[in-house]
DOBA-226155 format. One line per 4 residues: number of its first residue (from 1); their letters; for each residue x, y, z of N, C-alpha, C, CB. Coordinates in nm, 3 decimals. Glycine has a CB too. Layout:
N
NUM> a> X Y Z X Y Z X Y Z X Y Z; ...
# end
This chain:
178
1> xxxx> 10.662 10.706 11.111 10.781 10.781 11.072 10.906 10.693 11.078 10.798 10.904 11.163; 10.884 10.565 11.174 11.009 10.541 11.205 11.039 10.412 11.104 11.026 10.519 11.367; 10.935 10.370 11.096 10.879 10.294 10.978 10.955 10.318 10.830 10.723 10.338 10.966; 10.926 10.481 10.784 10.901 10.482 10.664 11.124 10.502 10.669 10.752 10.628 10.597
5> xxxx> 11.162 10.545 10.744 11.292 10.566 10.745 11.355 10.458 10.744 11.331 10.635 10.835; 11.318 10.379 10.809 11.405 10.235 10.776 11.350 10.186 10.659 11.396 10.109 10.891; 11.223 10.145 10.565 11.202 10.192 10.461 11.273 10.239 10.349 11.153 10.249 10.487; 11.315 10.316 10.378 11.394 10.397 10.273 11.542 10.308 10.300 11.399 10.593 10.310
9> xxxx> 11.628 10.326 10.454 11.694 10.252 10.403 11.726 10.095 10.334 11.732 10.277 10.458; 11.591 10.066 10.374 11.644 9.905 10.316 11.630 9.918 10.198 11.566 9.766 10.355; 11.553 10.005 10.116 11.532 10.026 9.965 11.696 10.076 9.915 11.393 10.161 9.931; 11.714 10.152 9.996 11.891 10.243 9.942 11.987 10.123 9.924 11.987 10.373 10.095
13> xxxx> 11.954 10.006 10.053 12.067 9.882 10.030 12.023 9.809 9.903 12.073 9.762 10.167; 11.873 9.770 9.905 11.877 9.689 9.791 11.911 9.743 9.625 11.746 9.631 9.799; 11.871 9.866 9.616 11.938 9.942 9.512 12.043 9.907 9.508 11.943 10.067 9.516; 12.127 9.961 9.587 12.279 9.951 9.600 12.315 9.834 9.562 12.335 9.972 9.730
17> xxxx> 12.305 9.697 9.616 12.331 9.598 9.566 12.266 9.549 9.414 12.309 9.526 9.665; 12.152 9.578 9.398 12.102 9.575 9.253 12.195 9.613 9.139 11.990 9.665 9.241; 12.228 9.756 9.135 12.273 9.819 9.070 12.438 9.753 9.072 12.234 9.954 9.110; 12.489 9.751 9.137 12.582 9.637 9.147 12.620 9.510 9.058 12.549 9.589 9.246
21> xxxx> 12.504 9.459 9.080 12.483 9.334 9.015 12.415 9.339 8.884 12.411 9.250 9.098; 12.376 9.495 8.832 12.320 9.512 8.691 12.220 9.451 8.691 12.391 9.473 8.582; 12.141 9.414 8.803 11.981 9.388 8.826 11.859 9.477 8.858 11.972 9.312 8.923; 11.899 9.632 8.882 11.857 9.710 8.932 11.719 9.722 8.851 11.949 9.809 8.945
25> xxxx> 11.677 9.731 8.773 11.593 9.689 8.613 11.434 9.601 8.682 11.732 9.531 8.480; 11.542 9.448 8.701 11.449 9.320 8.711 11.393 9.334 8.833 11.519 9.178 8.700; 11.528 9.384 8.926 11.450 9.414 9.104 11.335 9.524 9.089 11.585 9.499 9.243; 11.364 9.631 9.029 11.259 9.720 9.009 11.108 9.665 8.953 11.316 9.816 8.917
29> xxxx> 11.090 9.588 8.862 10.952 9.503 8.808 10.911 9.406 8.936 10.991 9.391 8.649; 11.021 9.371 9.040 10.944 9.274 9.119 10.943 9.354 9.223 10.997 9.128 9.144; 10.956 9.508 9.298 10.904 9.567 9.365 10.784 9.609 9.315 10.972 9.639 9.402; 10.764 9.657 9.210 10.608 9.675 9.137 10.484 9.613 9.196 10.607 9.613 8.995
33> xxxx> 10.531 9.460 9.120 10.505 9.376 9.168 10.444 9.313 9.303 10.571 9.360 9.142; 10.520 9.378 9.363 10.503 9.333 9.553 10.457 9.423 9.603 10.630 9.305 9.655; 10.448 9.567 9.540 10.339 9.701 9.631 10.265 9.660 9.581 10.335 9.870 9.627; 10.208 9.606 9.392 10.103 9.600 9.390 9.975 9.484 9.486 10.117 9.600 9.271
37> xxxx> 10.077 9.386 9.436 9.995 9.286 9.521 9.976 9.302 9.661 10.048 9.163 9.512; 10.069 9.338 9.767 10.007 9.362 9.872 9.892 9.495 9.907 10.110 9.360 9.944; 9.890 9.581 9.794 9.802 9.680 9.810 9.663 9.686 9.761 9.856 9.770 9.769; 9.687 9.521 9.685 9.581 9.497 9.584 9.469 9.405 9.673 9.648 9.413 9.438
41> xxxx> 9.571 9.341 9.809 9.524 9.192 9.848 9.519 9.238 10.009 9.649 9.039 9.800; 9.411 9.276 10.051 9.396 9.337 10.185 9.470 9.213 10.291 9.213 9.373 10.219; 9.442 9.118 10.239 9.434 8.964 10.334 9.601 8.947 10.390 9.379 8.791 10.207; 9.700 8.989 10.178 9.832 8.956 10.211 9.887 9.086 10.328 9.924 8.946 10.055
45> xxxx> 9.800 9.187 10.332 9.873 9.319 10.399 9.859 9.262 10.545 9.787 9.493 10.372; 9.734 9.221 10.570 9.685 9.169 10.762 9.808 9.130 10.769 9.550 9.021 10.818; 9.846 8.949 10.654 9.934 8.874 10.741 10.059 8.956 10.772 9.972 8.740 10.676; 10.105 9.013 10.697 10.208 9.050 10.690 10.239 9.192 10.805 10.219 9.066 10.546
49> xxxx> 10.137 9.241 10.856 10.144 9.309 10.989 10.071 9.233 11.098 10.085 9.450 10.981; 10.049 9.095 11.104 10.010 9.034 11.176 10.125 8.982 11.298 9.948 8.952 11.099; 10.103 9.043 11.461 10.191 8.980 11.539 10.196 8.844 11.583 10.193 9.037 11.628; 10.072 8.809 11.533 10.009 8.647 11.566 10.085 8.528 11.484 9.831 8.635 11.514
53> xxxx> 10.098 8.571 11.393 10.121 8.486 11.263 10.295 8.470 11.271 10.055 8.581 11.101; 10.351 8.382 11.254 10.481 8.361 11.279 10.599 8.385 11.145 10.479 8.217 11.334; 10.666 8.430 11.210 10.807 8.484 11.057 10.812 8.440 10.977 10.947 8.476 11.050; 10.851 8.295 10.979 10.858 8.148 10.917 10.731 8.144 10.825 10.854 8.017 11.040
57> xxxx> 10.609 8.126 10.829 10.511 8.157 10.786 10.461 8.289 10.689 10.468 8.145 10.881; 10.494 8.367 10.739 10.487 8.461 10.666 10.588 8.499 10.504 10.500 8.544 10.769; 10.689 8.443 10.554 10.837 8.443 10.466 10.798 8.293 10.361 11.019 8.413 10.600; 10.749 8.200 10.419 10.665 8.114 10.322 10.581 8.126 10.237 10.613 8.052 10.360
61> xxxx> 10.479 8.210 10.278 10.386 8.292 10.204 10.471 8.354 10.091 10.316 8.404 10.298; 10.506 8.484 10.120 10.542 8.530 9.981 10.639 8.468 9.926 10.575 8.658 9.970; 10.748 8.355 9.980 10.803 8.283 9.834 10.755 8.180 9.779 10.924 8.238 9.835; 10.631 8.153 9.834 10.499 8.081 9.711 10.395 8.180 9.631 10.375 7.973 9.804
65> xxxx> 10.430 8.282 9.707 10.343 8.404 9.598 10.406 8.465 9.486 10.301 8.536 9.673; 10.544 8.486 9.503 10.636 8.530 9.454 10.764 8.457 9.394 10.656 8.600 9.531; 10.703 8.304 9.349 10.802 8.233 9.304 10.911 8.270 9.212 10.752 8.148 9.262; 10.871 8.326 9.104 10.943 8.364 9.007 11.069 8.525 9.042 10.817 8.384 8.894
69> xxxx> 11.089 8.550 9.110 11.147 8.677 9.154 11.309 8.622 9.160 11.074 8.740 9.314; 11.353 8.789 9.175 11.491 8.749 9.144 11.531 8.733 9.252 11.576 8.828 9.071; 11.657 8.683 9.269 11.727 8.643 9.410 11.775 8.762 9.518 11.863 8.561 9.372; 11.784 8.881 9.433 11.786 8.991 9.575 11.645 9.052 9.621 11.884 9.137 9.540
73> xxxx> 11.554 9.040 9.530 11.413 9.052 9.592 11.337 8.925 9.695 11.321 9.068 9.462; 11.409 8.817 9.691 11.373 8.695 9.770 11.467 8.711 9.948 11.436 8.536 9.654; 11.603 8.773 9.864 11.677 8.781 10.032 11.654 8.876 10.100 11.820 8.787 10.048; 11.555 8.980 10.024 11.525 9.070 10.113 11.368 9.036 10.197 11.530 9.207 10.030
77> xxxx> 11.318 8.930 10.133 11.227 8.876 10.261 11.303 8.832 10.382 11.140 8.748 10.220; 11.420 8.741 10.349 11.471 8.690 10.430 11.562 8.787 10.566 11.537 8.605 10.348; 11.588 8.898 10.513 11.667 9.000 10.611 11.519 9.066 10.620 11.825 9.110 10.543; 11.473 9.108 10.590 11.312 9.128 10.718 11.228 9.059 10.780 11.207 9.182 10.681
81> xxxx> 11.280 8.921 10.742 11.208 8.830 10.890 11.295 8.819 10.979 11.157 8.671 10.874; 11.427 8.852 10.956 11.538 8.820 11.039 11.543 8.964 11.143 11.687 8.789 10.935; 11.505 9.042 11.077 11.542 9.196 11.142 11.384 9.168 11.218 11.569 9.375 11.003; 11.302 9.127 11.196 11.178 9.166 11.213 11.093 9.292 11.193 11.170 9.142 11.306
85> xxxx> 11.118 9.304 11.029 11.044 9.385 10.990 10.995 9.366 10.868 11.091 9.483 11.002; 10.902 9.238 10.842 10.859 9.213 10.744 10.751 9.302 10.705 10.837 9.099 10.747; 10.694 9.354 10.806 10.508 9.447 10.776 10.632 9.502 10.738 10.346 9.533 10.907; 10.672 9.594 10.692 10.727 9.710 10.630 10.757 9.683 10.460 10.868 9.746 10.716
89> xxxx> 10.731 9.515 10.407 10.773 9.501 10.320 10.744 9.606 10.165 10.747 9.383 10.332; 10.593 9.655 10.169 10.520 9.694 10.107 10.590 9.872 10.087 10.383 9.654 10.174; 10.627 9.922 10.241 10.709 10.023 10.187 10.827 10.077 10.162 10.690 10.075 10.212; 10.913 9.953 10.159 11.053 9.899 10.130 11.035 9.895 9.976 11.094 9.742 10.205
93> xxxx> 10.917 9.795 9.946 10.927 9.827 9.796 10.871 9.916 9.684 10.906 9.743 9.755; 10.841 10.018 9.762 10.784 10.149 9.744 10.880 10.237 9.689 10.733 10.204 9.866; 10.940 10.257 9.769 11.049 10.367 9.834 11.122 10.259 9.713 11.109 10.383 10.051; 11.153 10.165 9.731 11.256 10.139 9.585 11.279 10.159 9.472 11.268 10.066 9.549
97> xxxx> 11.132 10.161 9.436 11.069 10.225 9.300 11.066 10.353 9.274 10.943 10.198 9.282; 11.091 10.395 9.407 11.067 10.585 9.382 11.253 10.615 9.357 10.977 10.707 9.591; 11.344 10.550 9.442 11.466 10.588 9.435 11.531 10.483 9.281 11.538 10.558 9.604; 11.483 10.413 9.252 11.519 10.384 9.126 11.489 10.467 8.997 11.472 10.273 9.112
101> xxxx> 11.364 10.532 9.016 11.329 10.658 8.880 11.421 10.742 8.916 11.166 10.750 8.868; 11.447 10.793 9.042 11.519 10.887 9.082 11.711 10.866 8.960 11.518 10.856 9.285; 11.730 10.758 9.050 11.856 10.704 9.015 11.894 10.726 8.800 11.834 10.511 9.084; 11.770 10.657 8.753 11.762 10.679 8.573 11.702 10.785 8.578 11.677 10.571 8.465
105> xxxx> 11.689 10.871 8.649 11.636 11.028 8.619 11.547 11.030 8.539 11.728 11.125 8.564; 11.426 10.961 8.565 11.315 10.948 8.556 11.181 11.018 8.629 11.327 10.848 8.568; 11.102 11.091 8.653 11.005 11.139 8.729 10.893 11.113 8.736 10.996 11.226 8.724; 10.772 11.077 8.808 10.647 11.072 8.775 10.559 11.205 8.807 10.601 10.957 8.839
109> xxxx> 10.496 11.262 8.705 10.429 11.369 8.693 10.279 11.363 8.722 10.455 11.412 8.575; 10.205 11.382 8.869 10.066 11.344 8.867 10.005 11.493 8.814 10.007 11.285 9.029; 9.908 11.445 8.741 9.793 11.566 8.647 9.675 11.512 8.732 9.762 11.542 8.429; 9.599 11.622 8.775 9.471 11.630 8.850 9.372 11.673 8.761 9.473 11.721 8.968
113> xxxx> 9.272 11.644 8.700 9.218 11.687 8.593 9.075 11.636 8.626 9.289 11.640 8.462; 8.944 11.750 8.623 8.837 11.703 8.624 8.761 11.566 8.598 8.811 11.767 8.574; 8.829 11.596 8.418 8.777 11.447 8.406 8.866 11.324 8.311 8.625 11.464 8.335; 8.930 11.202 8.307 9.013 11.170 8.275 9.069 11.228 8.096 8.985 11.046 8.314
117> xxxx> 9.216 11.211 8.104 9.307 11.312 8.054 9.186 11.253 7.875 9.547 11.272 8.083; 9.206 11.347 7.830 9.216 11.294 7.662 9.355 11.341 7.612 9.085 11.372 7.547; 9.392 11.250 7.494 9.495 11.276 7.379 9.524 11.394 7.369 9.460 11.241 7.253; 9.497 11.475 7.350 9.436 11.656 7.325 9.535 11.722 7.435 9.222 11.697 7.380
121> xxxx> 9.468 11.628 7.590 9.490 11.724 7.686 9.639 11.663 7.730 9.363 11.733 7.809; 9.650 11.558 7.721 9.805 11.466 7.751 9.906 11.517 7.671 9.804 11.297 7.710; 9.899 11.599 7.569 9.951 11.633 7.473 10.002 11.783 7.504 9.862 11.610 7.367; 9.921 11.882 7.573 9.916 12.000 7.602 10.022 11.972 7.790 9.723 12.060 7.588
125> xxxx> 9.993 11.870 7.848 10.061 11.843 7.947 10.205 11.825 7.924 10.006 11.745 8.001; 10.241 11.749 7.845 10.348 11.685 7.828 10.443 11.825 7.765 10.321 11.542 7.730; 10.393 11.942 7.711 10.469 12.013 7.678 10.490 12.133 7.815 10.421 12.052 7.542; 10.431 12.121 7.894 10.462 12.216 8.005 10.511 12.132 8.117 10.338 12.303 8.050
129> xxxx> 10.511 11.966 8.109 10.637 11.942 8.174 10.748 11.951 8.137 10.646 11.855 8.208; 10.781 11.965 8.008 10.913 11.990 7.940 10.945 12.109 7.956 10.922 11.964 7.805; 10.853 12.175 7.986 10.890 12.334 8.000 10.947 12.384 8.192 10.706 12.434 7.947; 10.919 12.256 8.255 10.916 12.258 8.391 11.068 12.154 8.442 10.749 12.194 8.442
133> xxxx> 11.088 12.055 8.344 11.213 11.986 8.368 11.275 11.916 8.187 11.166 11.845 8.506; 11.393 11.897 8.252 11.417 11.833 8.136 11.496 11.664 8.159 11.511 11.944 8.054; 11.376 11.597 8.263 11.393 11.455 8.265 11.267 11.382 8.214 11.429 11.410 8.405; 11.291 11.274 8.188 11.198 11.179 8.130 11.082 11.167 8.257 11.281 11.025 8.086
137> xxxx> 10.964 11.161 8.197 10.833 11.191 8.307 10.748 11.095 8.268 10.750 11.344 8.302; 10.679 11.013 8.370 10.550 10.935 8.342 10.450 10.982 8.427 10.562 10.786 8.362; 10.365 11.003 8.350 10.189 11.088 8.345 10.146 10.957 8.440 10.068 11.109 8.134; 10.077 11.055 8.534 10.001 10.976 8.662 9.863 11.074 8.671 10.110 10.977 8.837
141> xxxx> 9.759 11.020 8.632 9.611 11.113 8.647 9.536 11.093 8.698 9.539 11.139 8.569; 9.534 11.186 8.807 9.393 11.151 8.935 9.265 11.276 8.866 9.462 11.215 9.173; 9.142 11.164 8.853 9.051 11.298 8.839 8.980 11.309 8.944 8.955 11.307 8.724; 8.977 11.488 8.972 8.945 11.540 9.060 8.823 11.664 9.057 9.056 11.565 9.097
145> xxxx> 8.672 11.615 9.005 8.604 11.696 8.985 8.587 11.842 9.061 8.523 11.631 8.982; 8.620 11.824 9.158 8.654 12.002 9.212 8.693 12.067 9.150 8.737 12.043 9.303; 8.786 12.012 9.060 8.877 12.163 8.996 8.765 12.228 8.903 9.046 12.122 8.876; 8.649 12.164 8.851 8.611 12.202 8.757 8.608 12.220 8.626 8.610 12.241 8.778
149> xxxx> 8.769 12.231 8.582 8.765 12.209 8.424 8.985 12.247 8.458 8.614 12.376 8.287; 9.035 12.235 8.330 9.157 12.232 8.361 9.253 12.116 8.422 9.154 12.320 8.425; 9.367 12.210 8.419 9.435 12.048 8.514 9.562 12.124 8.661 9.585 11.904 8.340; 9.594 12.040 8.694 9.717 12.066 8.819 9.787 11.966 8.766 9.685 12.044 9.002
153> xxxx> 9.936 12.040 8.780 10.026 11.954 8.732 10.163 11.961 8.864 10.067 12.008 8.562; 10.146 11.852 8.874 10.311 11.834 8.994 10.417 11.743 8.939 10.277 11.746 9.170; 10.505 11.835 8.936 10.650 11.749 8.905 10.742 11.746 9.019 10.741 11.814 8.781; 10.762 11.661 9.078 10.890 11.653 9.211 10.790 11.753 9.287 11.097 11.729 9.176
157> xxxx> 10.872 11.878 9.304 10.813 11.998 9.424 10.776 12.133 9.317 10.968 12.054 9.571; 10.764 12.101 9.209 10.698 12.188 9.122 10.580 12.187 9.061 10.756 12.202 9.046; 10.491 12.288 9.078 10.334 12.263 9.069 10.281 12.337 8.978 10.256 12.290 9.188; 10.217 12.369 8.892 10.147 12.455 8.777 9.999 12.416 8.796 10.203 12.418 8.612
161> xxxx> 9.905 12.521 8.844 9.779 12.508 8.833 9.681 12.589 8.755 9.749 12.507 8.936; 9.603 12.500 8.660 9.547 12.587 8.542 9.427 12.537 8.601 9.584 12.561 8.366; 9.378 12.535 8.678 9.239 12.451 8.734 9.100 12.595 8.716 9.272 12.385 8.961; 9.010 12.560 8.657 8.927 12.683 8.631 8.905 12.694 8.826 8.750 12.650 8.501
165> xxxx> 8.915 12.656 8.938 8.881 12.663 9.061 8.994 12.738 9.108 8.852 12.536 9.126; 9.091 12.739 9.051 9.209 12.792 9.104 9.158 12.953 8.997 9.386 12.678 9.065; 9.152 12.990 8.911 9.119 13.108 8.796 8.988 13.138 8.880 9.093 13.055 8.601; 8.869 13.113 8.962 8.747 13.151 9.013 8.833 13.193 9.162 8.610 13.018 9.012
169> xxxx> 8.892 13.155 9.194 8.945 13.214 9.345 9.033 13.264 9.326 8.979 13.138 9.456; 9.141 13.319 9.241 9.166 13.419 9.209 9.085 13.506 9.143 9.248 13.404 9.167; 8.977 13.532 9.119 8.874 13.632 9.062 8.829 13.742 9.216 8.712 13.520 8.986; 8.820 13.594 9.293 8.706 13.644 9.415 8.843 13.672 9.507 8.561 13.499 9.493
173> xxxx> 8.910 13.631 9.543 9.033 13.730 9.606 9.007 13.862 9.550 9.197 13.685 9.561; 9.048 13.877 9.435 9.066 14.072 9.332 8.953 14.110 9.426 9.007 14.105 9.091; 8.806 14.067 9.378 8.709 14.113 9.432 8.658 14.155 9.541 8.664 14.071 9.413; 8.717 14.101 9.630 8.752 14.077 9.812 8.827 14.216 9.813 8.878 13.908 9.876
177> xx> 8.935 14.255 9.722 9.011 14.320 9.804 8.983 14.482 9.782 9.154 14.274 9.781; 8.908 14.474 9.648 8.846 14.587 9.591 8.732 14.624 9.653 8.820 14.570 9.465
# end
């Protein structure tokens, strides 16, 4: 918890200064970037919550992993080896990415759908998120054979469930109560 709050703020500073500097854009592709790879690379996550392994070292590491990055995504290694909170890097640049869609009023919309989306069904989605907000949304699809057929749709804290599992337990509730 205490983690994810400082987290957030170091993401709010580097925004802040991003956006500032009309980098907010480029910093955003190299937080991408840096959740993906550390989420991708079990080895870079150890070092980087490793108490063994020294600051210096670690802060070496990713600016040979991460050569090409822009200069406020590089000083923010440097103010979390300094603060000593480099393991946190991964959800520093998390939380950046989430408050940057936020910021271009942007949303990501996850669809739960038996089995991955078709054209057809991405198509039928995209009009009941419009019917649910009127910001720009990127389709995130977990399939989730439980539901059975249908989809769940979450936008921010708004949820629409057409899941045939959700339509069978509301059947057997009626039935229950009758």
């Amino acid at each position: 918890m205490a983690g994810t709050r400082a987290a957030i703020r170091y993401a709010k500073a580097v925004l802040s200064l991003a956006t500032e500097q009309n980098v907010a854009d480029t910093v955003n592709n190299d937080m991408k970037l840096i959740t993906s790879a550390i989420s991708e690379n079990e080895e870079l996550g150890q070092v980087l919550k490793s108490s063994v392994i020294k600051s210096e070292v670690k802060k070496s590491a990713l600016t040979q992993i991460f050569p090409n990055i822009n200069g406020i995504s590089s000083n923010l290694f440097d103010v979390l080896v300094s603060n000593k909170r480099i393991d946190i890097l991964e959800e520093v640049a998390a939380k950046y990415s989430v408050l940057f869609d936020v910021q271009i009023g942007k949303e990501v919309a996850t669809v739960t759908t038996a089995v991955p989306m078709t054209d057809e069904l991405e198509v039928k989605v995209l009009a009941k998120v419009k019917e649910l907000t009127n910001k720009a949304v990127e389709l995130e699809n977990i399939v989730d054979e439980s539901i059975l057929g249908g989809f769940i749709l979450r936008v921010g804290d708004k949820q629409y469930n057409a899941s045939i599992a959700n339509k069978l337990n509301k059947l057997r509730r009626e039935f229950t109560l009758n």
